[in-house]
C-alpha positions in Angstrom: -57.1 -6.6 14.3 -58.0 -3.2 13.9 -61.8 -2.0 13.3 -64.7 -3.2 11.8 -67.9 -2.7 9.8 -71.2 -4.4 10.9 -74.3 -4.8 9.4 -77.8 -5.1 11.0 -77.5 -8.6 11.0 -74.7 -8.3 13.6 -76.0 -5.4 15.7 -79.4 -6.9 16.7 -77.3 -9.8 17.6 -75.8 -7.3 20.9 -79.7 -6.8 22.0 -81.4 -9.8 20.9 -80.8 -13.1 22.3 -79.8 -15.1 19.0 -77.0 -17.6 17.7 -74.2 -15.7 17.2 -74.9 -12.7 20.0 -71.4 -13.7 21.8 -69.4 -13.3 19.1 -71.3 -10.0 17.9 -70.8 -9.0 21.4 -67.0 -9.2 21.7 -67.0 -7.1 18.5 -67.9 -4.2 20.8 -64.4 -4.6 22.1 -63.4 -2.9 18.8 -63.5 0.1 17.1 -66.9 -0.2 14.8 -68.3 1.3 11.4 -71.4 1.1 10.0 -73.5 3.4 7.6 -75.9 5.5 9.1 -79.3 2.9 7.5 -77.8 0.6 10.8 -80.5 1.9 12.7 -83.2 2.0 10.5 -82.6 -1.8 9.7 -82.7 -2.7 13.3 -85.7 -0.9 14.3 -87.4 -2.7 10.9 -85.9 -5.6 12.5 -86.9 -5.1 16.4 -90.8 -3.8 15.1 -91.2 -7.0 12.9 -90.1 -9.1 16.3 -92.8 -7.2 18.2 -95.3 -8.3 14.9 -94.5 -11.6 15.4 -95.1 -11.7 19.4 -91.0 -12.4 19.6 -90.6 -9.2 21.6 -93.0 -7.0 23.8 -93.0 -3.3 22.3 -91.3 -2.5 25.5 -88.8 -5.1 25.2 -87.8 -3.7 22.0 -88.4 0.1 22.9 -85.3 -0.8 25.2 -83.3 -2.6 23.0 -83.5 0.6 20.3 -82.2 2.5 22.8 -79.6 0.7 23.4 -78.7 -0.3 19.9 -78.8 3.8 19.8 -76.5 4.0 22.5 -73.9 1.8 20.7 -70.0 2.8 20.5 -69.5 3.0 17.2 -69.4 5.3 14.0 -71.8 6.0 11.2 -71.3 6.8 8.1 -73.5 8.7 5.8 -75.1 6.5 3.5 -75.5 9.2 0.5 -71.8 9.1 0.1 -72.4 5.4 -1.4 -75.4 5.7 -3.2 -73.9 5.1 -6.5 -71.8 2.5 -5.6 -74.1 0.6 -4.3 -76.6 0.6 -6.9 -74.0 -0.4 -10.1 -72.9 -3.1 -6.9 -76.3 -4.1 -6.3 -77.1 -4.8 -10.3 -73.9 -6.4 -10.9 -74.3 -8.5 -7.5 -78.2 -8.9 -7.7 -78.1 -8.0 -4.7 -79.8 -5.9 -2.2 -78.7 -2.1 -2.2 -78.7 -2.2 1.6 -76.3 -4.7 2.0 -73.9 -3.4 -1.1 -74.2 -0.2 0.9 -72.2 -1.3 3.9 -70.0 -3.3 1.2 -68.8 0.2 0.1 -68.4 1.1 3.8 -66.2 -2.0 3.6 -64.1 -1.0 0.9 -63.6 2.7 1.7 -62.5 2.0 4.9 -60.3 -0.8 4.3 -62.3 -2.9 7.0 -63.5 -6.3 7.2 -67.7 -6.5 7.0 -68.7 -8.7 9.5 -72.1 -10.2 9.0 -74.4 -12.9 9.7 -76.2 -12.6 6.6 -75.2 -16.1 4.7 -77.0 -15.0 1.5 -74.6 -12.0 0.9 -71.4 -14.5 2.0 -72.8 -16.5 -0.7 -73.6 -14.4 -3.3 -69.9 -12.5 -2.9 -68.1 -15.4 -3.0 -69.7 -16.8 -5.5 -69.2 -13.5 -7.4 -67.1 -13.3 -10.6 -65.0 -10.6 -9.6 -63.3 -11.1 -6.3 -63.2 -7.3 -5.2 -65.3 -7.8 -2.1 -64.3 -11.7 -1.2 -61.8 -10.5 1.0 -63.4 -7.9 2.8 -66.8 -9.7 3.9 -66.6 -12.1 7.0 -68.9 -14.3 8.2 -69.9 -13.5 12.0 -69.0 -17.2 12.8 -65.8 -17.1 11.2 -64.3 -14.3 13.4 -60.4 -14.3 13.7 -59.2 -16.8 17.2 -58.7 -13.5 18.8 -62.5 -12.9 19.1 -63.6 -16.3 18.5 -61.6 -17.9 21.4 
């Protein structure tokens, strides 16, 4: 299996003790894309976990850094702005998440994501043009999941 494109869902998952954070973890072994809003979305994530006394603000001080230490490659988001929002309408769907589906696609690269709603919603989709490209983080090919 070549590379990759994670979402946010998937990244907190190699700082954050969640279900899921072994798989997400052996996806590091892996070339990795994501669009450059990655870290934006985890920091939103990581601050609303120090909000809700899940984290200490140094606990997640530490984990941004190391989610901005993270072996992979960003993509500029502006690149997919249009996309995303004609996806987004079509998908109802939130641009964020059609952004990195347009990552997806560009690159030829499976999504891998722990986000069930967008699973759902893209395979429940009328047009199948994404189906194929978006895997759930629990579904990983035997190579990772074994």
């Amino acid at each position: 299996m070549s590379g990759f494109v994670v979402d946010a869902s998937v990244a907190i998952k190699w700082v954050v003790a969640e279900p899921g954070a072994g798989l997400a973890t052996r996806l590091l072994d892996h070339p990795l894309a994501a669009p450059d809003l990655l870290g934006p979305e985890c920091a939103n994530i990581l601050s609303k976990k120090v909000m809700r006394r899940e984290l200490s603000p140094q606990e997640a001080e530490t984990m941004a850094a190391a989610l901005a230490a993270a072996d992979l490659t960003l993509h500029p988001t502006r690149h997919h702005l249009q996309a995303a929002v004609a996806l987004a309408t079509t998908l109802r769907q939130p641009a964020y998440d059609c952004i990195y589906l347009c990552l997806a696609e560009q690159l030829a690269q499976p999504l891998v994501t722990a986000d069930t709603r967008l699973v759902e919603t893209v395979r429940a989709a009328r047009s199948r043009r994404f189906a194929h490209l978006v895997v759930p983080l629990g579904e990983l090919p035997g190579t990772l999941a074994g």
